[in-house]
Backbone bond lengths (Angstrom), bond angles and torsions (degrees), N, CA, C in turn:
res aa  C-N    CA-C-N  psi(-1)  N-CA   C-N-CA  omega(-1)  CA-C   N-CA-C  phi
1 X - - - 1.439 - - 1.533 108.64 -
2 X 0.796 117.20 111.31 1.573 138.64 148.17 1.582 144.75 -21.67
3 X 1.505 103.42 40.10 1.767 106.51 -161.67 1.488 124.78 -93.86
4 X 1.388 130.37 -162.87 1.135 115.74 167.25 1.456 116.45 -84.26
5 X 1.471 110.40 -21.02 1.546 111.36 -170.21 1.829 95.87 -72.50
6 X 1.216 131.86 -25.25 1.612 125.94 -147.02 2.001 67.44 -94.02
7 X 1.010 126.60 -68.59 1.031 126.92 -163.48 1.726 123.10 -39.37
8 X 1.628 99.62 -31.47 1.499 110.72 179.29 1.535 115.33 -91.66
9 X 1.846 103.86 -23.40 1.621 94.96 164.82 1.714 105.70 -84.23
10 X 1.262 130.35 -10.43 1.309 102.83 162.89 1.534 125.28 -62.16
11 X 1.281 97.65 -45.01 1.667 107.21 -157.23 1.581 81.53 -77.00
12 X 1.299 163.93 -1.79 1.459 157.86 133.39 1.338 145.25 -48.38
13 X 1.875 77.07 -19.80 1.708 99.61 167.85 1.445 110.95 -131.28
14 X 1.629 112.00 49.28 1.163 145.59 170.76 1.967 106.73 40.00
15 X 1.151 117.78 53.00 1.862 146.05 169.71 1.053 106.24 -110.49
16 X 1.777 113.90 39.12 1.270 124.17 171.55 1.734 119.07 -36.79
17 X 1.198 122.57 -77.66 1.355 117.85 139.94 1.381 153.48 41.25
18 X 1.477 102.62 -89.58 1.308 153.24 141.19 1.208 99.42 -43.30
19 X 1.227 135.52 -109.12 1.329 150.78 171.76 1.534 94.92 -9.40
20 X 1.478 123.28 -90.90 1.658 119.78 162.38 1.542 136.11 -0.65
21 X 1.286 97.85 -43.78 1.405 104.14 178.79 1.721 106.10 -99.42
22 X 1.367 118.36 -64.41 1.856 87.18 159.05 1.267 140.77 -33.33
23 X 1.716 118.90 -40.66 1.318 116.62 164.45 1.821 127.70 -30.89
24 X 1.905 78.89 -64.12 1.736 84.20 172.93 1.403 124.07 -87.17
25 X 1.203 106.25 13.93 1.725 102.89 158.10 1.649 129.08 -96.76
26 X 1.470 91.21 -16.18 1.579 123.32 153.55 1.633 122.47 -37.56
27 X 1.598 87.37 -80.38 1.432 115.64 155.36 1.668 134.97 -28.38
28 X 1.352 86.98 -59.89 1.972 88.27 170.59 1.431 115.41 -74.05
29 X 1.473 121.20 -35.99 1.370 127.16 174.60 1.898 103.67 -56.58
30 X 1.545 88.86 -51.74 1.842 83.65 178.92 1.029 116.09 -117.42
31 X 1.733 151.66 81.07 1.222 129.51 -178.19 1.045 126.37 -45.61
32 X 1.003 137.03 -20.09 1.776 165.62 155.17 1.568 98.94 -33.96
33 X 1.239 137.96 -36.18 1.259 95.74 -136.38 1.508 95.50 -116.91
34 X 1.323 108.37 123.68 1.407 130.82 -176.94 1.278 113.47 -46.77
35 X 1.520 132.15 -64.65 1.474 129.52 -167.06 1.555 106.29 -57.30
36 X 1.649 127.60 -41.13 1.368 134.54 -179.63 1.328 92.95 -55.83
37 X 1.515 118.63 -81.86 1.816 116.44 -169.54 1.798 106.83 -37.20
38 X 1.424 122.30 -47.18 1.346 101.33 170.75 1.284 135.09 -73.80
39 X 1.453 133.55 -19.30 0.838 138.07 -162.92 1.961 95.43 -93.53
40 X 1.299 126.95 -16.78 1.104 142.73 158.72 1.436 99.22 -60.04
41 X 0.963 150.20 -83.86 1.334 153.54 -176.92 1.313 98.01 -26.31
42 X 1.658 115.94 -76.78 1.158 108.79 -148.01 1.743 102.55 -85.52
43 X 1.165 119.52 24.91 1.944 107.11 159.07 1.558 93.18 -113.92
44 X 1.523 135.67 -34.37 0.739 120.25 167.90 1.793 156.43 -35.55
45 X 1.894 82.22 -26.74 1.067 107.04 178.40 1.704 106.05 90.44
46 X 1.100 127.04 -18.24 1.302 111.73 -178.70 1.550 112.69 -84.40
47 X 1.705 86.58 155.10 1.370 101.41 -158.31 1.545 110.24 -145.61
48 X 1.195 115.75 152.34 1.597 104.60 169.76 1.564 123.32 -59.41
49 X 1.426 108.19 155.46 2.132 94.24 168.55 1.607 107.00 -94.14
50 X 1.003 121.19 113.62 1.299 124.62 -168.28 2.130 95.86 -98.88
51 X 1.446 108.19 117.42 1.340 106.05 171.21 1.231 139.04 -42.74
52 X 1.035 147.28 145.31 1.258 103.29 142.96 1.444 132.66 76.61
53 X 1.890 92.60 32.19 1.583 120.23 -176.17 1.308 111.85 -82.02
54 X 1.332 129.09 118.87 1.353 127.02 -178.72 1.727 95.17 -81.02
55 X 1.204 107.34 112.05 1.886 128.92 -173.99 1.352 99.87 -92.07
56 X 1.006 132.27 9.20 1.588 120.87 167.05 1.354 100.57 -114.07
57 X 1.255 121.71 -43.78 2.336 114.94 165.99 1.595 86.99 -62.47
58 X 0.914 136.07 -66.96 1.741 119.22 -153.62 1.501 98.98 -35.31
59 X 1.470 107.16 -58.98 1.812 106.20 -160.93 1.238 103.41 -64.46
60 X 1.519 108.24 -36.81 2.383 95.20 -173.74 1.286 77.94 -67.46
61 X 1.471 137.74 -80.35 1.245 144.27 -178.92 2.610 98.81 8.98
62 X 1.067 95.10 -61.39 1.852 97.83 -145.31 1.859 71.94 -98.21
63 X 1.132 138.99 -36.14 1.608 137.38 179.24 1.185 116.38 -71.19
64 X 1.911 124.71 -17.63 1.385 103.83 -158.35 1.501 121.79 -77.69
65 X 0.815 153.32 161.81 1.965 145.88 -167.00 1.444 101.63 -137.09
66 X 1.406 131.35 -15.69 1.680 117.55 -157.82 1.622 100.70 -120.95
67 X 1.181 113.67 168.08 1.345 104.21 158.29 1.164 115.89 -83.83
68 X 0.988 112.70 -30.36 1.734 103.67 167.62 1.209 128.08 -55.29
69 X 1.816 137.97 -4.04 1.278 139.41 -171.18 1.346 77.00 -116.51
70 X 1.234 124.94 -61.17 2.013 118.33 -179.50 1.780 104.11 -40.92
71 X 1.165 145.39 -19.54 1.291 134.17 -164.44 1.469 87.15 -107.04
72 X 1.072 118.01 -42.47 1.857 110.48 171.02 1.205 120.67 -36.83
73 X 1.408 98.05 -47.78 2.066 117.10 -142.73 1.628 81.17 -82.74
74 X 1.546 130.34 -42.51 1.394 124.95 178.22 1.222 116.08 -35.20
75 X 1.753 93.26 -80.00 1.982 105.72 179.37 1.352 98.87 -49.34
76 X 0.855 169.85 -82.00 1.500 164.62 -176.61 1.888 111.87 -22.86
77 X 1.220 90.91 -38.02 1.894 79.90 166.07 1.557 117.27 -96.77
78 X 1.802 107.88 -28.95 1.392 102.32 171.93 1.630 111.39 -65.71
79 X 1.153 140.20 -10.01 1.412 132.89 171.15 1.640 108.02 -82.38
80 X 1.251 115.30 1.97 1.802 124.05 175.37 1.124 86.53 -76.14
C-alpha cells in the first residue's frame, strides 16, 4: 500500500525517486492533498523565483561551517 508515511521513509533514506513517484500517485488518487503536492515540489526541485537574491549571502549562506559565520549571516538578516 502506497502512503504518505512509506513515501516519507523513503525519501529519509534518500529513495528520493521512489518517494516521488508515490507522491504523485498520492496526488491523482487525491488532488487535494497538500503534503503530496508539496512534497512534489520540493524533490522536484521546483521552486519559487525569488528576486532579487543577494548571491554572495546565499553562498556564505549554503558554505558557512563556524559559528562565527552563523553569527554574521544573523546580523546580516537582522539589518533586513
Amino acid at each position: 500500500m502506497k502512503t504518505l508515511t512509506l513515501a516519507q521513509i523513503y525519501e529519509l533514506q534518500g529513495l528520493k525517486s521512489d518517494a516521488l513517484e508515490i507522491y504523485k500517485e498520492i496526488l491523482k488518487k487525491d488532488p487535494d492533498n497538500h503534503e503530496a503536492r508539496v512534497a512534489i515540489r520540493r524533490l522536484s526541485g521546483i521552486r519559487r523565483h525569488f528576486g532579487n537574491v543577494n548571491e554572495s549571502m546565499k553562498r556564505f549562506f549554503i558554505e558557512m561551517d563556524s559559528e562565527a559565520e552563523f553569527a554574521e549571516f544573523e546580523r546580516w538578516l537582522a539589518k533586513l
